[in-house]
N, C-alpha and C positions, 0 to 999 in steps of 0.2 A: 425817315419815313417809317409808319407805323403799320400795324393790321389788328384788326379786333374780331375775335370770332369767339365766343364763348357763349354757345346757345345748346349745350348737351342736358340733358334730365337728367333728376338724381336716379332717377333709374332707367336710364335708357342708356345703355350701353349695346356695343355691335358685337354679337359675337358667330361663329361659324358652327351651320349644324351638322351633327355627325351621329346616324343613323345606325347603331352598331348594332341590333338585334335583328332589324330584315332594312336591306335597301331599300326595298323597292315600296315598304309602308310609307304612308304622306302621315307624316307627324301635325301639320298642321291644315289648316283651312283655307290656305291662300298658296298664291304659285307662284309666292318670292322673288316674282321678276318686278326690276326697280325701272321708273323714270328718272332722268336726272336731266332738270334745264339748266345751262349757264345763261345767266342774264349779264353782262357787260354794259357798262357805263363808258359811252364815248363822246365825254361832252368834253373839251378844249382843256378844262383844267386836268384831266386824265393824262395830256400828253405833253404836261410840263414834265422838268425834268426836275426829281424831287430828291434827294441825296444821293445822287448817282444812278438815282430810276426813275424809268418812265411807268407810274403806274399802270398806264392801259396797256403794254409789253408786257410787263411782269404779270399782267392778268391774264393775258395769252401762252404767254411759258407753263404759266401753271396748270392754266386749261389743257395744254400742250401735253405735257408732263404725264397729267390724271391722264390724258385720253391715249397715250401710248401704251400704257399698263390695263388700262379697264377694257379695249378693245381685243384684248388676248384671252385676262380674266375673265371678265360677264359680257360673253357673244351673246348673250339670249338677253339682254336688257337694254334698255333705250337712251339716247340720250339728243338733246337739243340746244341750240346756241342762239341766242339772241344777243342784238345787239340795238341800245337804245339811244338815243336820243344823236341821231345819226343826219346826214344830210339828205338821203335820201331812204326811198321808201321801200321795203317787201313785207307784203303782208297780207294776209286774206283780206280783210275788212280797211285796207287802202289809210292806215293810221298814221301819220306824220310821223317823219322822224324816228321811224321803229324799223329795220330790217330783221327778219327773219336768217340768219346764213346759213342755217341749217333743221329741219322741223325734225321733231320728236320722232326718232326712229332709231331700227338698231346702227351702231357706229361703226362706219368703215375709214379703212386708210386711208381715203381722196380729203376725207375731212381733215386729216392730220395738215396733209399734203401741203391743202390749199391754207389754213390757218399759220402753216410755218410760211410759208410765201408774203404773210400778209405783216407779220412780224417782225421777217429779214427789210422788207419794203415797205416805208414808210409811206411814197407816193402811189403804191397800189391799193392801198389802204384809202387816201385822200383819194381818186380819180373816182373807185368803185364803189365807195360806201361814204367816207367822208365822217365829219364831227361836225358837231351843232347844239348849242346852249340851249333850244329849246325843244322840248320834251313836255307830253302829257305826262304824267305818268299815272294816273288813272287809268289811260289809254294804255299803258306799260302791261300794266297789272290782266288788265281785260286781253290784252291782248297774251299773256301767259296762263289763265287761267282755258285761254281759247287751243293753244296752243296742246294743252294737254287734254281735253275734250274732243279735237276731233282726230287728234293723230291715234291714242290707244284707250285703249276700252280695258282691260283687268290686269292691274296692276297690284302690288303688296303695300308699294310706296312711292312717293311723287314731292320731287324735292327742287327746291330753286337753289339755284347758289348766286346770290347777289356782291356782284363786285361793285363798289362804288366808293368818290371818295367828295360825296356830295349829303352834308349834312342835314340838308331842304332841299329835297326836290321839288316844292311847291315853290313857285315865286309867291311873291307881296299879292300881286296885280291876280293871279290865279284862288288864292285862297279858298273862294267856293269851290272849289274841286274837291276840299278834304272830305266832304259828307259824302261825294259820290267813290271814293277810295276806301273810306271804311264799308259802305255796301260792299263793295268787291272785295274787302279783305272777311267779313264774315260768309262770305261765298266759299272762299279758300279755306275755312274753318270746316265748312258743311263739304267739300269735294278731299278736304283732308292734304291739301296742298302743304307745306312745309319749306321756309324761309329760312333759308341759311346764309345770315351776310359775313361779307369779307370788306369791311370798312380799311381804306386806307386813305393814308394821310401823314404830314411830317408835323415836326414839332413846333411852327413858325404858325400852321394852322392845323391847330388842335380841333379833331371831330367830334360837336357836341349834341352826344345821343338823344337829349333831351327837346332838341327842336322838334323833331316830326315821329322821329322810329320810336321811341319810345311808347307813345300811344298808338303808333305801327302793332308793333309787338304787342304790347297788352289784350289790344281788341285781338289778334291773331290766334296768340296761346291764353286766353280770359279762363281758361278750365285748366291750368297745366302750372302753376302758380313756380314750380322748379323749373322749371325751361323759361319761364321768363325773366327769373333771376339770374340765372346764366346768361341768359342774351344781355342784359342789361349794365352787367359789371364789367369793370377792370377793360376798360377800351387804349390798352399800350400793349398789345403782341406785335412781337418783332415779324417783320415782313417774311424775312426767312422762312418762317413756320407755316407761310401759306400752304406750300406744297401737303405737308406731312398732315395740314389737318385738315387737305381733302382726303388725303389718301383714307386719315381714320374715320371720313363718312362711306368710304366704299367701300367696307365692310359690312355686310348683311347681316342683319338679325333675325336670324329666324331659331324659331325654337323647336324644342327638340320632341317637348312634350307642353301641355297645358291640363292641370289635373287640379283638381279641391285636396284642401289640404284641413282635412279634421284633425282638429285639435282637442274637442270634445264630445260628447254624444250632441250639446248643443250649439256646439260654435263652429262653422265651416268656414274658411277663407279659397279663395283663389290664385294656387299660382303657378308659372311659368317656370319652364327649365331649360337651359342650357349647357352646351361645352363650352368651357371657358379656353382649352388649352385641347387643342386635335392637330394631327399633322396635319397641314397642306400638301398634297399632291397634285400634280399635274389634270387637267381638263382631263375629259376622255375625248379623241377626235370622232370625226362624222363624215358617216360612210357618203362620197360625191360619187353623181352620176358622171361619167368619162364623157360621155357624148354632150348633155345638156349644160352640167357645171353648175347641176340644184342638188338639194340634198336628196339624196334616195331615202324613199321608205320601204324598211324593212321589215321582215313577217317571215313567221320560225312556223312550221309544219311539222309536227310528229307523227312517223310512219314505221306501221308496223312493221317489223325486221322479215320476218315471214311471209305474209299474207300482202306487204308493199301499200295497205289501204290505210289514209288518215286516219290520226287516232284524235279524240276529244277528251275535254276534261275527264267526263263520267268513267272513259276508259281506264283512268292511270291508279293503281292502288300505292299505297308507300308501306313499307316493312322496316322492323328492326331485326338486327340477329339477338338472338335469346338463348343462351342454352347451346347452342352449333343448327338452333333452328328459324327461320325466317318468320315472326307474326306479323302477320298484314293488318292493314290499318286503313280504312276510307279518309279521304281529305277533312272529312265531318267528323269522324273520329277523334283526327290528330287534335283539331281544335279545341273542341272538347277535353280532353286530356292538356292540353296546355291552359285552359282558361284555368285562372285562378281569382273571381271577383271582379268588377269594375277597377278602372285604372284611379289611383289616387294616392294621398298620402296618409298615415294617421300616426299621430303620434301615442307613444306607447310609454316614453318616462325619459326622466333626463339624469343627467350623469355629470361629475366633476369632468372640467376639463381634461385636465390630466389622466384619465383615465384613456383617454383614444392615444392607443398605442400609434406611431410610424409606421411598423409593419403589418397595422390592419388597411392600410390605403392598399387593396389588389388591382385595383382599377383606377383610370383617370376619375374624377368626382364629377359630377354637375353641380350647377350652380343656379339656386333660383331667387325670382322676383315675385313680387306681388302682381295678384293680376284684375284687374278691380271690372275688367268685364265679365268673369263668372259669377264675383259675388261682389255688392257693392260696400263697401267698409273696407277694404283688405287692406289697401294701403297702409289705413290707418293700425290696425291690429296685426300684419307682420313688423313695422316700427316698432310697435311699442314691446312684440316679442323678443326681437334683434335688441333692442337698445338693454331690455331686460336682462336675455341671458349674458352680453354681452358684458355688463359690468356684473354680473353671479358668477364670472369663468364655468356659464357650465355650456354641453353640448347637450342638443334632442338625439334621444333614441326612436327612430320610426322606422314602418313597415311603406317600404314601397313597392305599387304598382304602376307604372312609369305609362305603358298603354294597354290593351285591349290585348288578352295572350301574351303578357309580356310573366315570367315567373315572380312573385314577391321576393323582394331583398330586404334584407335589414341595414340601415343605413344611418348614419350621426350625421347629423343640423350641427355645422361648425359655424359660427355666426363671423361675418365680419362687416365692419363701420367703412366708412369711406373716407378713401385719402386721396388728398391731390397733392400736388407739383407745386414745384414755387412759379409757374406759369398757369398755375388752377388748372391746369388740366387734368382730368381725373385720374387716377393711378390703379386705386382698386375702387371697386362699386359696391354700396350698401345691399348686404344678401347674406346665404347662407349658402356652405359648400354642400354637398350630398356625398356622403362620401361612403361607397357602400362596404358593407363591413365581411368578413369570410364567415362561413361557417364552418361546422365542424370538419367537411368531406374537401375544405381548402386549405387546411393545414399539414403540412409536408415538417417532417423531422429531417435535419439537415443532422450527418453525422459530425463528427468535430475531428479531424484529422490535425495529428500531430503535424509541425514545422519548425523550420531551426527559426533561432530568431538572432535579429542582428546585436553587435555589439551597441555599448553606450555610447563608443566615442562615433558610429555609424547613424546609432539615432540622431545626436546630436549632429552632425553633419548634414546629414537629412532636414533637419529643422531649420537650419540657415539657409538651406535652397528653399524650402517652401515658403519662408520670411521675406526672401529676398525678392524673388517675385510673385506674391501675393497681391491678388488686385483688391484697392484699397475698396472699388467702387462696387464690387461683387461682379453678378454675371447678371447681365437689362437682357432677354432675350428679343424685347424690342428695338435693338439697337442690329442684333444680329441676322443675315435673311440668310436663308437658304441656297448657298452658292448652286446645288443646282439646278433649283427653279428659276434661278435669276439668272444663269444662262440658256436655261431652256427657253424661257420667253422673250429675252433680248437677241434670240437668232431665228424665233417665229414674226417678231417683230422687224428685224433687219428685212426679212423677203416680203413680210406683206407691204411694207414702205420703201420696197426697193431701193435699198439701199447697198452701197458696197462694199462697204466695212464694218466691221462688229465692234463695238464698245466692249474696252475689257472692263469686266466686272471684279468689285474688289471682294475680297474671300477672306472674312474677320475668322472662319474657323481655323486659320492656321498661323501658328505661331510664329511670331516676331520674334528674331532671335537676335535679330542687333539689338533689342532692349536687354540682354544681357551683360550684367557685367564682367569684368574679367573674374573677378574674384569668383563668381559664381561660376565661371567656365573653371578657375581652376579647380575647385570643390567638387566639380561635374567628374573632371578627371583622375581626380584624388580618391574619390567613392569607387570610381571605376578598377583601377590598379588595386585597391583593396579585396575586389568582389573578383577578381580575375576577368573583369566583361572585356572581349575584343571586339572591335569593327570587321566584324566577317561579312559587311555588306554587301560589299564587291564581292568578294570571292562566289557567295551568294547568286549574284547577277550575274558573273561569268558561267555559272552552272547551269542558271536556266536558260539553255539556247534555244534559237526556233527550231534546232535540228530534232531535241527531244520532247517529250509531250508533257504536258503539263501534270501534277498531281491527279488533278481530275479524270484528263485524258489516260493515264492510266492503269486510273479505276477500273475506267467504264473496257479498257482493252481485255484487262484481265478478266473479268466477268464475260466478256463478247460483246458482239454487236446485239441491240435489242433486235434489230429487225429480225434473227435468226432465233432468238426464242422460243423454246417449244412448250411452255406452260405459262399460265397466267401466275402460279407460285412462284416461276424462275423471275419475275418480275418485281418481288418485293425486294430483291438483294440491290435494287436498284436506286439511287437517292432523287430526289422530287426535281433537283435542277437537269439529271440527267434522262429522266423523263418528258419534263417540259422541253428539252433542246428536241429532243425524238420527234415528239412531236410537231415541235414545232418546223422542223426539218422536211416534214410531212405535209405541210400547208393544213394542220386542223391545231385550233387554238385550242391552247391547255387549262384547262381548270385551275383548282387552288391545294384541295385535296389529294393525297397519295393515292387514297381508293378508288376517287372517278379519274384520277389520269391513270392508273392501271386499266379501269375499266372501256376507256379512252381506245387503249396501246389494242388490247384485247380485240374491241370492235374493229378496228382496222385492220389486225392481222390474221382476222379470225379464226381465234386460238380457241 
C-alpha cells in the first residue's frame, strides 16, 4: 500500500515566527489562527485489508496521531472531521451519505476519545455511521465549503486534508456532476480553501491521478503553476510517511516581517521574512476562573505608590541614566529617537562570497521570499536575482529596516537554490539568508591565553576516538525533538485524555554507549592513565548530602537572607536566580532583568 501527497510550492514553506525586538508588535495583518477539515473517505473499498492495512484505520491513526499533538500545541485553532460517503446522514442541508462527526471548532479531548473507540471497534463504526459506495461528491465539496462558512469567520488559513483511495469519485452514470464540481472548486479558489490529499492505494491497484484530480487540481491552483506540479507528481509515497507529512502542515507560517525590497532607485520588489531556526518553547498557560471553569479576563491598573489614584498612559514618563543623572523622555519622544525611516530593504553593493566571514553571523539570520502581493513581478525578479548571484558566488550587502522603529542593520543576502530528498520532499527552500552583520561597537578582542598542549602520540589517540565514532550521516535536527517538550506535552496530554499511564519518550540527546567498541573503550582508558583523570564521581555524590546545602545555598547563607536587607545596594551582590527564588517565594512573579527584580525586592520591602 501506498500514499501520495506532494502538493507543497516552491516557495511555500512553514516556518515559526519569533518576534525578538517587541513581543507584543503584530508583524503581520492577519491572526494566524488555522482551520483544518479532515475529510475521510468511507466507501467499502477503504476497509479492505491492503498489505497488512486497513486504509480507512490507518486514516484515523493518523488523524489520531495529528490531533493528540495539535490539541496541546494550537489550543486557539480549529479543527473538523468529516466523513463521506457514509450510510447514514449528519449534516445541515440533510446531504446523503455525508456525516459531519465533528464541525469546525476548537479541538477537545472527547474528539480524540470517541475517534479511538471507533478505530478499536469496527462494529461501532458499522452500527453508528456505517460505509456506502454512493457519494455525491459535489455534495462533498458543498458540503466542506459550507462547513467552513458558517462554523468561523477570520481565519489566516483553511485547509482540507483529503484521505481517499478512490481514483473517480464521479461514476459513469453521474458524469454531469463534473461541471457542477468545478463551480464549487472555483468557489474554494475565491474563499482561499486549500486541498491537501493523501491518496492511498496498493500496488495490485495503482492510483491514477489523471482520471478526475488532475483537472481537480489545475482548476483549484490555475494561478499557482508550482503547487500544481507538486500535487501532480511522483504518486508512490510510502504509507508510513503519512503521519510526518501531516505533522509538516501544522506548522504555521507566519512571517516576521513583509517589507519592499529596493534594489534600485528604479526597481522595487516585494518580500517576506522569516526565522527559519528559533527555539520552541513551551505554551504560556491561562489564567481559569476556579468557580466557572472559563477563561478569566484579565486587566493590569497602575496606581500611584502615594497618592493610591489610577494612573494613565499620559501619566507615565521613561528616563535613561546619563552622566549619574536621569533624562526623562515622553512615550512620543522615545519613538521619535528610535525611528530611523520606513521599514524595508535596499541594497547597497555585492561582495565575493568568501568574503562573509563565520564570525560575522552574531545572530540567528532570517530568511526571505518573494512576495508578489506588494509588488506584481517579484517572483519573477527575486529568481532571476537568486539564480544570478548564485552561480557569481557572490553575496548582497543591504541596509535593513525589518519594521517601523526597528534600528537599521547591515546585513549579506546569502542566496540559496532548493534541494529535495530522494522522496522530493523539500530539504531547503529557494531564498536568501539575512544575515545581519556586527559593527564596529560589536567587536570584542578576545585575549589569547597561553596552554599546554598535548603530546603527538595523545593527538593521535584522540583522532581514533573521534574516527571511530563519527557519524557518517552528520547531525538531521529533524530527526531529533526536544526531550523536554516531548515530555512536557505527553503528560498534559495523559490527564487531558485521562489516561493512566505515560508513554516513555525516547531521548536521541543522549549517548548510546553500547555503540562502542571495545577498542574504543580501551583508548578511552588508555587517554585517561596518561592524563591522570580519576572517576571521583561517586566520591563526588557521597559529598553532596541533603544534610549540607548546596553551592548555591551557600551563597545566598553567607551573604544573608534578602528578606533582612538593609539597602537596595546590599542587593546587587545578589545573582538573578537567587533573586527570582526570593521572589518568587513571595507570591510576586519575577521579571527578566537584574534591575527591575531589584527594583521588584525594593518595592516589597520597602527599602
Amino acid at each position: 500500500m501506498n500514499i501520495n501527497n506532494t502538493n507543497e510550492s516552491l516557495f511555500d514553506i512553514d516556518f515559526i515566527e519569533e518576534n525578538e525586538e517587541n513581543e507584543n508588535e503584530k508583524t503581520n495583518d492577519f491572526n494566524n489562527r488555522e482551520a483544518l477539515l479532515f475529510a475521510i473517505d468511507c466507501s467499502p473499498s477503504m476497509f479492505q485489508k491492503e498489505e497488512d492495512i486497513y486504509p480507512f484505520k490507518f486514516s484515523l491513526k493518523a488523524t489520531i496521531n495529528f490531533l493528540e499533538k495539535y490539541i496541546i500545541q494550537n489550543h486557539s485553532d480549529f479543527i473538523g472531521i468529516l466523513f463521506f460517503a457514509t450510510e447514514k446522514n449528519k449534516n445541515t442541508h440533510d446531504y446523503k451519505n455525508i456525516y459531519i462527526f465533528k464541525n469546525i471548532d476548537v479541538p477537545d479531548s472527547q474528539t480524540i476519545l470517541d475517534l479511538e473507540e471507533i478505530e478499536k471497534n469496527n462494529e461501532l463504526f458499522s452500527s453508528t455511521i456505517g460505509s456506502n459506495e454512493k457519494v455525491n461528491f459535489s455534495e462533498v465539496l458543498l458540503t466542506i465549503s459550507q462547513m467552513f462558512s458558517e462554523n468561523i469567520k477570520t481565519v489566516d488559513s483553511k485547509k482540507v486534508l483529503l484521505f481517499t483511495n478512490q481514483d473517480n469519485p464521479i461514476p459513469d452514470s453521474l458524469s454531469k456532476e463534473n461541471k457542477t464540481i468545478f463551480n464549487i472548486i472555483n468557489d474554494f479558489s475565491f474563499l482561499k480553501i486549500l486541498v491537501e490529499p493523501f491518496f492511498l492505494y496498493n500496488a495490485e491497484k495503482p492510483f491514477d491521478f489523471d482520471v478526475f484530480y488532475k483537472d481537480f487540481f489545475e482548476t483549484l491552483y490555475a494561478d499557482n503553476e508550482e503547487y500544481l506540479t507538486m500535487v501532480s507528481q511522483d504518486i508512490s509515497k510510502r504509507l508510513d510517511q503519512l503521519v510526518t507529512k501531516i505533522h509538516q502542515k501544522e506548522v504555521k507560517k507566519r512571517s516576521l516581517f513583509r517589507i519592499p525590497f529596493h534594489i534600485s532607485e528604479d526597481l522595487t520588489i516585494g518580500v517576506e521574512g522569516f526565522n527559519i531556526v528559533s527555539e520552541q518553547k513551551k505554551n504560556g498557560y491561562i489564567w481559569i476562573d476556579d468557580k466557572s471553569g472559563k477563561v478569566a479576563d484579565l486587566s493590569t491598573t497602575w496606581v500611584c505608590h502615594d497618592t493610591t489614584q489610577p494612573l494613565f498612559p499620559s501619566d507615565f514618563k521613561y528616563s535613561y541614566s546619563y552622566g549619574g543623572k536621569l533624562v526623562v523622555f515622553t512615550k512620543d519622544e522615545l519613538l521619535k529617537i528610535r525611528k530611523f525611516g520606513k521599514p524595508g530593504l535596499t541594497l547597497l553593493g555585492f561582495k565575493p562570497k568568501f568574503k562573509l566571514k563565520f564570525q560575522y553571523n552574531i545572530k540567528h539570520p532570517y530568511f526571505i521570499f518573494p512576495d508578489e502581493n506588494q509588488y506584481v513581478g517579484s517572483y519573477s525578479v527575486f529568481a532571476h536575482l537568486l539564480d544570478t548571484m548564485y552561480k557569481m558566488e557572490k553575496i548582497a550587502i543591504c541596509s535593513l529596516v525589518p519594521r517601523v522603529n526597528s534600528s537599521p542593520r547591515l546585513v549579506a543576502l546569502l542566496p540559496q537554490i532548493e534541494e529535495r530528498d530522494e522522496s522530493d520532499t523539500q530539504v531547503f527552500p529557494p531564498g536568501f539568508h539575512v544575515i545581519p552583520l556586527p559593527f564596529a561597537d560589536d567587536i570584542r578582542e578576545v585575549k589569547n591565553n597561553a596552554c599546554d598542549r598535548a603530546s603527538e602520540e595523545l593527538d593521535m589517540e584522540f583522532g581514533k576516538i573521534i574516527k571511530s565514532i563519527n557519524k557518517a550521516e552528520g547531525y538531521n535536527p529533524r530527526t531529533i525533538n526536544n526531550p523536554y517538550l516531548q515530555k512536557f506535552y505527553l503528560n498534559l496530554q495523559t490527564i487531558a485524555l485521562n489516561r493512566d499511564e505515560i508513554e516513555d519518550i525516547k531521548d536521541n540527546t543522549v549517548f548510546n554507549y553500547d555503540d562502542l567498541s571495545s577498542d574504543v573503550i580501551e583508548l578511552i582508558h588508555s587517554i585517561g592513565s596518561q592524563l591522570s583523570i580519576k572517576n571521583e564521581t561517586k566520591d563526588i555524590k557521597r559529598k553532596n548530602t541533603d544534610s549540607e546545602p548546596s553551592p548555591r545555598k551557600k551563597t545566598c547563607n553567607n551573604k544573608g537572607d534578602i528578606s533582612n536587607v538593609k539597602s537596595a545596594d546590599s542587593l546587587k551582590s545578589y545573582t538573578v536566580a537567587e533573586l527570582k527564588d526570593f521572589l518568587t517565594s513571595v507570591n510576586i512573579k519575577p521579571t527578566k532583568k537584574k534591575a527591575d527584580l531589584i527594583g521588584q525586592i525594593v518595592e516589597y520591602l520597602k527599602l
